[in-house]
Backbone bond lengths (Angstrom), bond angles and torsions (degrees), N, CA, C in turn:
res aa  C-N    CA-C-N  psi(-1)  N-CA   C-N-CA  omega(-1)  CA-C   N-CA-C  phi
1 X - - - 1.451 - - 1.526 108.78 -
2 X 1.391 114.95 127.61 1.524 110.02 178.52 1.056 113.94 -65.95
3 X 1.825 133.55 159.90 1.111 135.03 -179.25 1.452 126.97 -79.84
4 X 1.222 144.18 149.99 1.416 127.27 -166.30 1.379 110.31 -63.73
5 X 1.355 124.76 156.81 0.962 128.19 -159.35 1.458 137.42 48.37
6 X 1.495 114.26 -8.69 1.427 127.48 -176.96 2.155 107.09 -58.57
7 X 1.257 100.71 159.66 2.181 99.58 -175.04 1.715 73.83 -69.40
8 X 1.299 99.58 165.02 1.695 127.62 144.79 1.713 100.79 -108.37
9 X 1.189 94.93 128.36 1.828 107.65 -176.69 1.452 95.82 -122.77
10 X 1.401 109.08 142.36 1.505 133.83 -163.63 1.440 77.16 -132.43
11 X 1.638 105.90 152.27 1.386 159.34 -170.41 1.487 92.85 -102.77
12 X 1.527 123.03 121.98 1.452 106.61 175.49 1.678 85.38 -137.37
13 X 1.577 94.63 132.21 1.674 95.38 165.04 1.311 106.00 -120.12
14 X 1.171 107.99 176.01 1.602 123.13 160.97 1.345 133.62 -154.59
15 X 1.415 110.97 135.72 1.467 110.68 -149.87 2.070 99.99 -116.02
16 X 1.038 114.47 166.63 1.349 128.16 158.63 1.489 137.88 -97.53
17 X 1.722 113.75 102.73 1.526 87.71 -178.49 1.507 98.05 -110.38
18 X 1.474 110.99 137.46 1.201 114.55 -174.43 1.711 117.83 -106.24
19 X 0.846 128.64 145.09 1.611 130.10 -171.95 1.735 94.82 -110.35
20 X 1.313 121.92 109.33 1.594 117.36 166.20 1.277 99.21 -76.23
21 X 1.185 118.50 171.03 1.828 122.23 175.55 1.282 103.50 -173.42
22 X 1.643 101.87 128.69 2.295 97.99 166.14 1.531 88.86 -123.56
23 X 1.123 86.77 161.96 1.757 106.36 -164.75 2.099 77.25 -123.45
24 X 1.734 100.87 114.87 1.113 106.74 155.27 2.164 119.63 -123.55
25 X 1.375 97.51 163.18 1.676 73.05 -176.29 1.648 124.21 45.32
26 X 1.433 101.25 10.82 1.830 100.29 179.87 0.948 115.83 87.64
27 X 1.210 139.02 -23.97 1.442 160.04 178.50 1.811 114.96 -79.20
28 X 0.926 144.26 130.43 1.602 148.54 -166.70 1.222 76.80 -111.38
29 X 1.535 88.62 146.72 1.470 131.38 159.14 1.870 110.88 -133.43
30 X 0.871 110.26 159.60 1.715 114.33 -162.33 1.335 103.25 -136.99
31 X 1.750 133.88 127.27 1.058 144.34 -162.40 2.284 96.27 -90.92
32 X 0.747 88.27 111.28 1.579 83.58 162.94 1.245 125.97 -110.95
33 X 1.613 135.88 127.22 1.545 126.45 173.54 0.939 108.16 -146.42
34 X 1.803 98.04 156.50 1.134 129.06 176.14 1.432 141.78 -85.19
35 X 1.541 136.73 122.14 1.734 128.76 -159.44 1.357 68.67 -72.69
36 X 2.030 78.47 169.88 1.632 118.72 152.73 1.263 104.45 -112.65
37 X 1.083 129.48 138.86 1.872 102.58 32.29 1.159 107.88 -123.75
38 X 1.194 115.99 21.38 1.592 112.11 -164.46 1.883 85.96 -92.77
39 X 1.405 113.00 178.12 0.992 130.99 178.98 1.697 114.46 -123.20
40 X 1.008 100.27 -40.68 1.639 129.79 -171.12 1.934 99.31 -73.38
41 X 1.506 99.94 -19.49 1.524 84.30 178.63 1.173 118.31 -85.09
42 X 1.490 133.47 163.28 1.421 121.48 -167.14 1.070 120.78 -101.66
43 X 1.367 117.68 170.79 1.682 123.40 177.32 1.721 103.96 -45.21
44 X 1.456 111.60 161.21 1.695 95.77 148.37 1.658 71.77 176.73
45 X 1.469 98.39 -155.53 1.275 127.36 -146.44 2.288 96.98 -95.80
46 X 1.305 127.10 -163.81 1.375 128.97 167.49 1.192 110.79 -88.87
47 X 1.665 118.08 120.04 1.384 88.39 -177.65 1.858 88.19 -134.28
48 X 1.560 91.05 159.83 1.450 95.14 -179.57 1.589 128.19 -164.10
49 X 1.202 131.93 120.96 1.340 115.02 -168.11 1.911 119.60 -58.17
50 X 0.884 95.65 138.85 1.669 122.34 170.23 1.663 115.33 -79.33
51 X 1.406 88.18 107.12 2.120 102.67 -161.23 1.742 93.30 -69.27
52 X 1.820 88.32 177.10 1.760 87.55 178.76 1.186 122.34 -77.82
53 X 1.543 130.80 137.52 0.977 113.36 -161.87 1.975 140.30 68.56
54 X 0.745 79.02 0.33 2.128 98.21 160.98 1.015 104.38 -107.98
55 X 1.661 84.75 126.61 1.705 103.61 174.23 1.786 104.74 -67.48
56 X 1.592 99.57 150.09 1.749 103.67 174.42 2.038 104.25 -52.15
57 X 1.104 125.36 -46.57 1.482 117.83 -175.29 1.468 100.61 -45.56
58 X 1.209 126.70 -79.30 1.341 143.19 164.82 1.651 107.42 -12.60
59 X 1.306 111.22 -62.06 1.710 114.13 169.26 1.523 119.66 -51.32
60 X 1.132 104.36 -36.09 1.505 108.43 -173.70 1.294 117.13 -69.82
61 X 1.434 117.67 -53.79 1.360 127.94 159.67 0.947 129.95 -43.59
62 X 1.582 104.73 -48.97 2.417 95.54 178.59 1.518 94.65 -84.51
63 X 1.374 134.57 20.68 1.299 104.18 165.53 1.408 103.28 -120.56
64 X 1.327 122.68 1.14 1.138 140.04 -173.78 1.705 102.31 -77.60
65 X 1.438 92.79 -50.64 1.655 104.63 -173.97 1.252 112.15 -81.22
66 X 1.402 129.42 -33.74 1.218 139.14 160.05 1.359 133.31 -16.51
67 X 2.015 105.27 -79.05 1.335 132.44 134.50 1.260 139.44 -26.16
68 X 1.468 117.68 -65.11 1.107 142.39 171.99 1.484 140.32 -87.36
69 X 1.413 107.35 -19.48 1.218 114.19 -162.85 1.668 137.91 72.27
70 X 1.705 106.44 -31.75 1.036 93.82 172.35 1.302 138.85 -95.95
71 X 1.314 148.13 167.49 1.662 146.21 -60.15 2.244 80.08 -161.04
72 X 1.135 106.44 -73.39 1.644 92.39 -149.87 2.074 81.60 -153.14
73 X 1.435 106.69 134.06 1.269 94.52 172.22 1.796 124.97 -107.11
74 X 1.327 102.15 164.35 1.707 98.56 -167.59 1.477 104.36 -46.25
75 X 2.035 107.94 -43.53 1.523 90.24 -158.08 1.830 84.77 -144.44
76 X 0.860 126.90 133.85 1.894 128.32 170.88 1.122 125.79 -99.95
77 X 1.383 130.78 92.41 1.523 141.88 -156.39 1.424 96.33 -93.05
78 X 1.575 119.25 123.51 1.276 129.06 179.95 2.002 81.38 -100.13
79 X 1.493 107.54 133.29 1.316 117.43 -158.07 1.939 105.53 -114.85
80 X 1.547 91.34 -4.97 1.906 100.37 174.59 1.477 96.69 65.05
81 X 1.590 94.55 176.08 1.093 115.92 155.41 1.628 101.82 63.84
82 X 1.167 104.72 57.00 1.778 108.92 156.32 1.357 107.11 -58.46
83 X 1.627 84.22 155.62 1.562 117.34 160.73 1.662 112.38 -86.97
84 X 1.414 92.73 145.78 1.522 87.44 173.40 1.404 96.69 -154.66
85 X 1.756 106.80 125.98 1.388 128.87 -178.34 1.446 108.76 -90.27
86 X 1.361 120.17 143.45 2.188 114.99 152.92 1.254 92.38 -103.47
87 X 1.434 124.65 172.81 1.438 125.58 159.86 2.074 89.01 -162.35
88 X 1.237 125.97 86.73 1.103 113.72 162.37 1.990 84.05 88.97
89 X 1.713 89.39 -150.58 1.189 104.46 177.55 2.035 122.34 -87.03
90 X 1.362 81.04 9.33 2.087 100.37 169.03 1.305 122.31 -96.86
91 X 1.357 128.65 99.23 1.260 112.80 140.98 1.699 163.72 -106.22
92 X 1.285 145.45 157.93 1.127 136.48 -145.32 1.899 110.95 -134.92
93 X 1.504 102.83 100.85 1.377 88.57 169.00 1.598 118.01 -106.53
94 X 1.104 94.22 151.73 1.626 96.12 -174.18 1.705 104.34 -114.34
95 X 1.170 104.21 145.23 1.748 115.87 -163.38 1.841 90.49 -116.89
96 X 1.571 102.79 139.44 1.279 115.21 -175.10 1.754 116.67 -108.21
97 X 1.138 120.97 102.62 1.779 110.30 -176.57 1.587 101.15 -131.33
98 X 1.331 90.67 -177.14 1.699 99.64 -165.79 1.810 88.42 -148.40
99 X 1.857 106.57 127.76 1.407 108.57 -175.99 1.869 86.09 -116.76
100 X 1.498 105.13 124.52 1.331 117.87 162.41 1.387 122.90 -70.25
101 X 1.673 133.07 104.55 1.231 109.40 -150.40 1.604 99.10 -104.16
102 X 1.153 110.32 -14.57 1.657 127.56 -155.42 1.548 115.30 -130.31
103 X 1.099 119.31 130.12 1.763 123.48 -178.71 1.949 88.93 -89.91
104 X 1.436 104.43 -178.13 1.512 126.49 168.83 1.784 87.85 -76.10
105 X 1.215 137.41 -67.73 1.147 124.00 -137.71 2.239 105.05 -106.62
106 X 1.898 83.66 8.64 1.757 70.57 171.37 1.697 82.65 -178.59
107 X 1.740 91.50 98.80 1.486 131.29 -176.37 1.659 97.17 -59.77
108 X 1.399 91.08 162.12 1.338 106.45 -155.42 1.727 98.97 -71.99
109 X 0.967 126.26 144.49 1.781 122.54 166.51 1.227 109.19 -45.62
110 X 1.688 100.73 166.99 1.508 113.51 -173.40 1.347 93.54 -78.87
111 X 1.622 112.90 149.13 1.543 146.11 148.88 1.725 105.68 -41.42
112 X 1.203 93.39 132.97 1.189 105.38 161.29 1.560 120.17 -143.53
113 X 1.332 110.72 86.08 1.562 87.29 -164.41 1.743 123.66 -97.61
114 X 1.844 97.84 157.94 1.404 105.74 -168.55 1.752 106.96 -59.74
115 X 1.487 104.93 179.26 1.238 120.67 -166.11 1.368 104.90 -71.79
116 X 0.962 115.53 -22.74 1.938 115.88 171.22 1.223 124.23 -115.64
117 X 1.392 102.65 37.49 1.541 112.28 162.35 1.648 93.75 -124.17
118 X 1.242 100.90 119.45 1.918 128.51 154.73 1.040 116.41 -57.97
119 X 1.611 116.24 -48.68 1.554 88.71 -171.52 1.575 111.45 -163.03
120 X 1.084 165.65 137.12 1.290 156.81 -152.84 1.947 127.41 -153.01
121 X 1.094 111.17 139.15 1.321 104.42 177.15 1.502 117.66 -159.80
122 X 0.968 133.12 -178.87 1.300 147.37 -157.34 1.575 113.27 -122.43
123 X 1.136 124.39 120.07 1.588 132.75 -163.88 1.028 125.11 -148.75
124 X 1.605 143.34 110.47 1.604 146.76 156.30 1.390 98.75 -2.20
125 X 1.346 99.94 154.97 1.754 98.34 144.27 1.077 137.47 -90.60
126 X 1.165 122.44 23.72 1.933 115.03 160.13 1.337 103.75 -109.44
127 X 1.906 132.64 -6.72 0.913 131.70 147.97 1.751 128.26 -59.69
128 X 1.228 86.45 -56.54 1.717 101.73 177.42 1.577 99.62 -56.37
129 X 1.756 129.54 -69.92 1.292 118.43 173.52 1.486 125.40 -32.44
130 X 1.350 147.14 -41.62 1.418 157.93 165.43 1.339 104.37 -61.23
131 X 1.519 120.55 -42.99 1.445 100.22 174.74 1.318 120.59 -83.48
132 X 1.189 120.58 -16.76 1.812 113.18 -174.14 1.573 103.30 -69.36
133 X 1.192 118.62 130.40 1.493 124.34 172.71 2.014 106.95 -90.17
134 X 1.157 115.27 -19.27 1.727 100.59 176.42 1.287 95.28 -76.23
135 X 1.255 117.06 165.97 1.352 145.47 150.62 1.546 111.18 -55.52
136 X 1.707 113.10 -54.78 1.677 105.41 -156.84 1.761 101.68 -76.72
137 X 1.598 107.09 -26.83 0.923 105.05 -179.16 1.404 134.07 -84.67
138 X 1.339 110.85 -15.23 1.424 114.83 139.51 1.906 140.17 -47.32
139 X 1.823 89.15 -45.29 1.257 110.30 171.38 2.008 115.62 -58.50
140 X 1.672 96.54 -26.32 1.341 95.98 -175.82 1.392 116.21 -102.64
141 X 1.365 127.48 -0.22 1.295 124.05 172.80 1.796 100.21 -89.01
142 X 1.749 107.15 -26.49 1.406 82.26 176.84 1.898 123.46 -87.50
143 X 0.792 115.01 0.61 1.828 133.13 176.71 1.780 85.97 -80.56
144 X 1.742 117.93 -61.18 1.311 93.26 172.81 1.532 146.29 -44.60
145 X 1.550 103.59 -57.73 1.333 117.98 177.11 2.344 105.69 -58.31
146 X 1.018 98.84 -42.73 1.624 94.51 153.10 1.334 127.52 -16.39
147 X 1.243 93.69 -60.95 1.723 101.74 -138.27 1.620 74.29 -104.21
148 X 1.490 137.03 -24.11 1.263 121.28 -167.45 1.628 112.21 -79.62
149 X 1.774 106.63 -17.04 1.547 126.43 -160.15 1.781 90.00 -89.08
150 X 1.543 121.40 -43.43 1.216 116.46 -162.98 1.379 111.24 -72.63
């Protein structure tokens, strides 16, 4: 039991979820993958914790490259509107972006994926929407595809 008057200190993390995206024919398509080793875990977006002291750009990229392999994106959509978890005396915010990997006239580079990605593919968005099982991350491919349509 803490002592009276003693701080209560919370655990704060923060994670990255990243949205890959190539815009072909004008039209986006959205990379979704899967960790290993599980099988049972679901599609979704890159996600990755944000070390101490690294800026979120910086996060996005080594997990970008990590995952994916690729290098630097055309355009990096900071997508707002974190998540923010309590759990006890832990908490977890998660930061929402979108890395443009691909123009219409010079598609995104080949995939290469890291050692803890299982499995990966490329999907519309009413595909990609049906497969994401979170909520926020559903919520954030559609604010993406938004802002990609306007």
């Amino acid at each position: 039991m803490p002592r009276a008057g003693a701080a209560f200190e919370m655990q704060l993390d923060h994670r990255v979820r990243v949205f890959v995206f190539d815009l072909t024919e004008e039209k986006p398509r959205y990379l979704l993958l899967r960790h290993r080793p599980r099988h049972e875990w679901p599609l979704g977006p890159v996600i990755g914790a944000v070390r101490v002291h690294e800026h979120m750009r910086d996060a996005v990229v080594r997990k970008v490259m990590d995952d994916t392999g690729l290098r630097e994106p055309h355009h990096l959509i900071d997508l707002a509107e974190p998540a923010r978890d309590l759990f006890g005396d832990m908490g977890l915010i998660e930061w929402p972006f979108a890395w443009q990997a691909g123009l219409p006239a010079t598609p995104a580079p080949e995939i290469v994926p890291g050692p803890k990605v299982g499995e990966f593919t490329w999907m519309g968005f009413e595909e990609a929407f049906r497969a994401l099982d979170a909520k926020r991350d559903r919520e954030a491919l559609v604010r993406l595809q938004l802002r990609l349509a306007g």
